[in-house]
Steps between C-alpha positions, in 0.01 A plus 500: 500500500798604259448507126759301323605517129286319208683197344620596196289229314192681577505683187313803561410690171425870485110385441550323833654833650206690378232254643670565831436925471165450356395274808627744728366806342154261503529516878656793562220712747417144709906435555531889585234467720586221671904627549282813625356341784777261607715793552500703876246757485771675714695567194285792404236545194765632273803249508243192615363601147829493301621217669238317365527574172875459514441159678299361170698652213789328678319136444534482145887433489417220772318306211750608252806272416781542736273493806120317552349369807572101539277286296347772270619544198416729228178423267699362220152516257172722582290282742262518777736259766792674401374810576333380835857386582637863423266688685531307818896548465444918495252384825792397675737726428312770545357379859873387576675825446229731622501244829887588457460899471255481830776328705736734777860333603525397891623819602355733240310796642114437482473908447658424124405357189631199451881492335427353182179749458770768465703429222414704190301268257272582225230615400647837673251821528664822565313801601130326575377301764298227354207299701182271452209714517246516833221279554213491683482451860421145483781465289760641696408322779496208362871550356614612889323171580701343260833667543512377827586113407821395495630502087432126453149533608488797253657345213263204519200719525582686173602158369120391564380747336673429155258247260567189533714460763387245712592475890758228365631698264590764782650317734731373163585829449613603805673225585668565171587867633654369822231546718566291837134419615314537169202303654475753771505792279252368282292447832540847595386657185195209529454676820488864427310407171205362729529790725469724218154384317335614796292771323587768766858443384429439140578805235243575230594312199630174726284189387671197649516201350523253820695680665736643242445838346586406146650789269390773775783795563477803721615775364743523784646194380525557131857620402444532121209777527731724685438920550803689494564819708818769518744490788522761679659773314654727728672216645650390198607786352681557883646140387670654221663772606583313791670189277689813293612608823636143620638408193691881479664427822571144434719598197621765730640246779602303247736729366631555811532198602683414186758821600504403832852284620455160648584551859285839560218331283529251797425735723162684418190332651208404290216736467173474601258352242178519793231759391330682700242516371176374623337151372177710481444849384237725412525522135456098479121511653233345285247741431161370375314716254231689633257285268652166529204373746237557242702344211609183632331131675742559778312694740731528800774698663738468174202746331549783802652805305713702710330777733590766741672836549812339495566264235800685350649560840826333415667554832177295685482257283834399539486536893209252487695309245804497696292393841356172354831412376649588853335555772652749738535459897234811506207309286220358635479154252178288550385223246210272504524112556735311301572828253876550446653893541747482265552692140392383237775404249319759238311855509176435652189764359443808667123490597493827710697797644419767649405689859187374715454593847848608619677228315693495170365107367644339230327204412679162288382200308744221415248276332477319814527707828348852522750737750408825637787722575410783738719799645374813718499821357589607852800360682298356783418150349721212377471384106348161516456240183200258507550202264173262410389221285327635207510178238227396348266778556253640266247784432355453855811409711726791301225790525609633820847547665514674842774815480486610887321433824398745772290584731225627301547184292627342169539638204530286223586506110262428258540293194441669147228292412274564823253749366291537866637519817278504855507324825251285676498368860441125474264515883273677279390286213143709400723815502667642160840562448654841551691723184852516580662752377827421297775760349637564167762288582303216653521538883232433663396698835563329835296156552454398855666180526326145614460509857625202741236173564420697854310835518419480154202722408556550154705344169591740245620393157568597143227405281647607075349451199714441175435671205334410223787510263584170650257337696097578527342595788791303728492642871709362755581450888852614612584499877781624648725304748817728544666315223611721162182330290187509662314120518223416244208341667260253286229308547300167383091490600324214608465213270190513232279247510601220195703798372873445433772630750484864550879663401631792793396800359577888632353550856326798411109369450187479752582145642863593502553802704244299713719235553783735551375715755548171735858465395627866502647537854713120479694679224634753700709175658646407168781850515849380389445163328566563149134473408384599156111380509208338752205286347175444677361203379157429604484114476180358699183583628268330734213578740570464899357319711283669828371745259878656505448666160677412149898529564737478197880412500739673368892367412720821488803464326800676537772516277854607453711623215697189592244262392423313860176623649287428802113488571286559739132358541219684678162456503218823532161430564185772385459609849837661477488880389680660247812547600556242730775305514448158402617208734817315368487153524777345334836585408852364289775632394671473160263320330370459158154466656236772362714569199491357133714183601273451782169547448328295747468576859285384813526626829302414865456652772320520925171754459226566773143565383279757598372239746829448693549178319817411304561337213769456235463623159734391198436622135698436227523630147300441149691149420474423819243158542521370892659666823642259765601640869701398778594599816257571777226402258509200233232545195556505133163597283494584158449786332721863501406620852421350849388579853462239796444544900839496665625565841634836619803659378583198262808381265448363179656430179343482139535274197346524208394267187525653194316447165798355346497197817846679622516549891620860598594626860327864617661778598690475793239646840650864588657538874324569758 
């Protein structure tokens, strides 16, 4: 949509002028804001912030004379419906031309900013790096969640959240900004606003109206309460002398040039402009404060202060630096599922550096991916660079990092905030955890890793405790699985009697560890999927029949730092020991199922009594009101769990009737 001139009859007056800059100072933070979140979060903190600004103080000539949006005109006296017209013409304009800043030509390179996002354009900072401050976990999840739509969806979620702007009003608006599908955007952000009030997803401070969080704002989102920090020094005073130099030899060629005749002019060839530099160096590593993880909500890997012998080693750094940007014939490169080796664009943060077992380690964060870079202090073994998922993690998932593996085991590094460190062995459930001792540095000594499903005869795993400076009394389950961060396990009990849902809690109580010590050996199974965490969720209960004992069932969930996840049902009965492993009876694969989206399950399966008789059993979880089955046996009863006489060896499927009337399909029977 193209702004065209005002008609001359209009007859703005300077009062009219000044209505205009009062509105828009009026609604300055929510058109910031919104401009804020429109924009690619692949811009960066720093310019996504100053394009934002730049992107509203350029709306008040649209209203101006000389240039206004079609069919708004300027208030020409103070009143409410003049205003209301005003402020949805800086709506547009500012969803239209931060739309237009998020937008790459055909053939422009997806590894740059957009064109237009590079010419110079005020406000202009020189000399700081300017971005919204941190917020809590939930918050910054909830803005990944969120940068993840496509920029309609965004701009009509921030849209929503304005007063008194009505679904109708939204689609108006972006259909006034050129949006193509307005009603699908505005069904998106419907979407991901309903996904959102789940109250596992929810930030503190979110109330939702409907749907709708009215006036709420991370503080991820909020580009008018901005902190400011330096640049890095060193580098820019390199800059300088660097731009003297350039601009000394440019005058220099110039004069010869200018001295030079035509026709040997003609003949020099043109120099080389290429640096050769690398993208990445040493000196541009982020470096957390050693305090940061007590002084900030953010309790993850972007807290880790630097550690290890060799921080300052300039000449490791940059080999590790230089082997994640290009990866040698001689490098061993491995990467977990669907996690990208390349670079990142900027310096990631040095979390570690130093000499463990016979290896020099360097260890990166890019905010998304952790990647360990490891070279031999010997000449007998290859470098190799290990590249995983790390988004999204949190003082449980980012408390542990493994640095090397050997035979004698893993040795991991331990988060600042983890003020005890032992081990435990999961087959053992009555027996305490172990100290483990930990250096100055925070290496840990060697941790026998996880065995394999077969001949396992024991499960060791990190149990840590947090400190108090950030979280009381929080201990926690951390298994390893050969990946760089070990796997949190969790764990929901049984359902209370006419007492609301239970929420997963750490797996570190009684009737946890219990519960665990049948699940310990199928972990060993889950090595090189990406996994970041495995809840036991004890769902049912019942009584079998043949005086077989109580069983309960159990839906394991594991998930990925990719989002999908799969489960697997078993079902453990009192007569098995500690220990044991309990007998999987269902299984599916990338399911919501088990998890906060899907937190109803029911699951059947062939059992033989103490009495050589079978029978098929079927339980279902705390909503769940009648069980239907099929296949070599036909019943449906009501209740939450079930057990009929059935012939050997038999098939069946489960449905169940939920409180709600809705119909729901089991968990798909496992293989045989």
């Amino acid at each position: 949509m193209r702004l065209r001139p005002f008609p001359p009859s209009a007859g703005h007056s300077r009062a009219a002028v000044l209505e205009a800059e009062s509105t828009l100072i009026g609604q300055y933070g929510d058109l910031v804001r919104l401009a804020h979140v429109v924009l690619p979060a692949s811009l960066g903190r720093h310019r996504r912030v100053l394009l934002a600004h730049s992107v509203v103080q350029r709306v008040l000539p649209a209203a101006h004379p000389g240039r206004v949006v079609p069919g708004v005109p300027l208030p020409r006296r103070e009143g409410r419906r003049d205003r209301a017209a005003l402020r949805r013409s800086y709506l547009v304009t500012v969803v239209r031309d931060a739309l237009a800043l998020g937008r790459r030509p055909a053939l422009w390179p997806a590894r740059l900013a957009p064109p237009r996002t590079l010419l110079p354009r005020l406000p202009l900072v020189l000399g700081l790096r300017l971005f919204p401050g941190s917020g809590s976990p939930e918050e910054l999840r909830w803005a990944q969640a969120l940068s993840e739509l496509p920029a309609p969806a965004r701009a009509a979620f921030m849209l929503r959240l304005l007063p008194g702007m009505a679904d109708e009003s939204v689609a108006d608006v972006l259909t006034a900004a050129g949006v193509a599908e307005p009603v699908g955007a505005l069904d998106a952000a419907q979407a991901f606003a309903a996904e959102q009030a789940d109250g596992a997803r929810v930030p503190q401070g979110f109330v939702p109206p409907g749907l709708v969080p009215q006036g709420f704002v991370p503080q991820e989102f909020d580009a008018c309460a901005l902190r400011a920090s330096p640049t890095d020094l060193l580098r820019r005073r390199r800059r300088v002398r660097l731009g003297a130099v350039a601009a000394l030899a440019v005058l220099v060629v110039g004069a010869v040039l200018t001295d030079t005749p035509p026709d040997s002019a003609s003949r020099h060839t043109a120099l080389p402009s290429a640096s050769t530099r690398s993208v990445l160096r040493p000196a541009d590593l982020i470096r957390a404060p050693a305090d940061l993880w007590d002084n900030t909500s953010r309790v993850d890997f972007t807290a880790w202060p630097a550690r290890g012998s060799r921080v300052r080693d300039e000449n490791l750094l940059g080999r590790a630096l230089s082997t994640w940007t290009r990866p040698g014939p001689g490098t061993r490169l491995s990467a977990t599922r669907a996690t990208p080796t390349v670079a990142p664009p900027d310096a990631p943060q040095l979390l570690y550096a130093g000499d463990v077992g016979g290896l020099a380690v360097v260890l990166f964060h890019d905010g998304r991916r952790l990647a360990r870079y490891t070279e031999p202090l010997s000449a007998d073994r290859p470098r190799s660079l290990t590249v995983a998922r790390a988004d999204d993690a949190d003082v449980t998932t980012a408390a542990a990092v493994a640095l090397t593996s050997g035979s004698a085991g893993v040795r991991y590094l331990i988060a600042p905030w983890v003020a005890e460190t032992e081990t435990r062995d999961l087959l053992r459930p009555d027996v305490l955890g172990r100290p483990l001792g930990v250096s100055r540095e925070g290496v840990t000594q060697p941790v026998r890793p996880l065995p394999a499903p077969d001949g396992c005869t024991s499960a060791p795993v990190l149990q840590l405790r947090s400190s108090e400076r950030i979280a009381e009394h929080h201990a926690f389950l951390l298994a390893g699985l050969d990946g760089l961060s070990p796997v949190h396990l969790t764990y929901t009990p049984l359902p209370g009697r006419g007492a609301p849902s239970r929420e997963p809690r750490e797996a570190t109580g009684p009737a946890a560890l219990s519960a665990w010590s049948h699940h310990a050996c199928s972990l060993g199974a889950l090595r090189g999927g990406g996994v970041n965490a495995v809840h036991a969720w004890d769902f049912a209960e019942q009584d079998l029949p043949d005086g077989g004992g109580h069983a309960v069932w159990t839906c394991a969930r594991t998930s990925t730092w990719r989002g999908p996840g799969d489960v697997a049902v078993t079902l453990r009965s009192s007569a098995d020991g500690p220990g044991a492993p309990a007998r999987t009876v269902s299984r599916e694969r990338s399911t919501a199922v088990c998890g906060r989206f899907g937190r109803h399950v029911a699951a059947a399966t062939g059992w033989r009594s103490p009495k050589n008789k079978w029978y098929v059993l079927a339980a279902g979880s705390r909503a769940v009101t009648a069980l239907t089955i099929g296949g070599s046996v036909s019943a449906r009863e009501p209740g939450r769990t079930l057990a009929v006489p059935a012939p050997p060896h038999p098939r069946v499927t489960v449905r169940t009737t939920l409180s709600t009337g809705a119909d729901l399909p089991g968990v798909a029977p496992a293989p045989r």
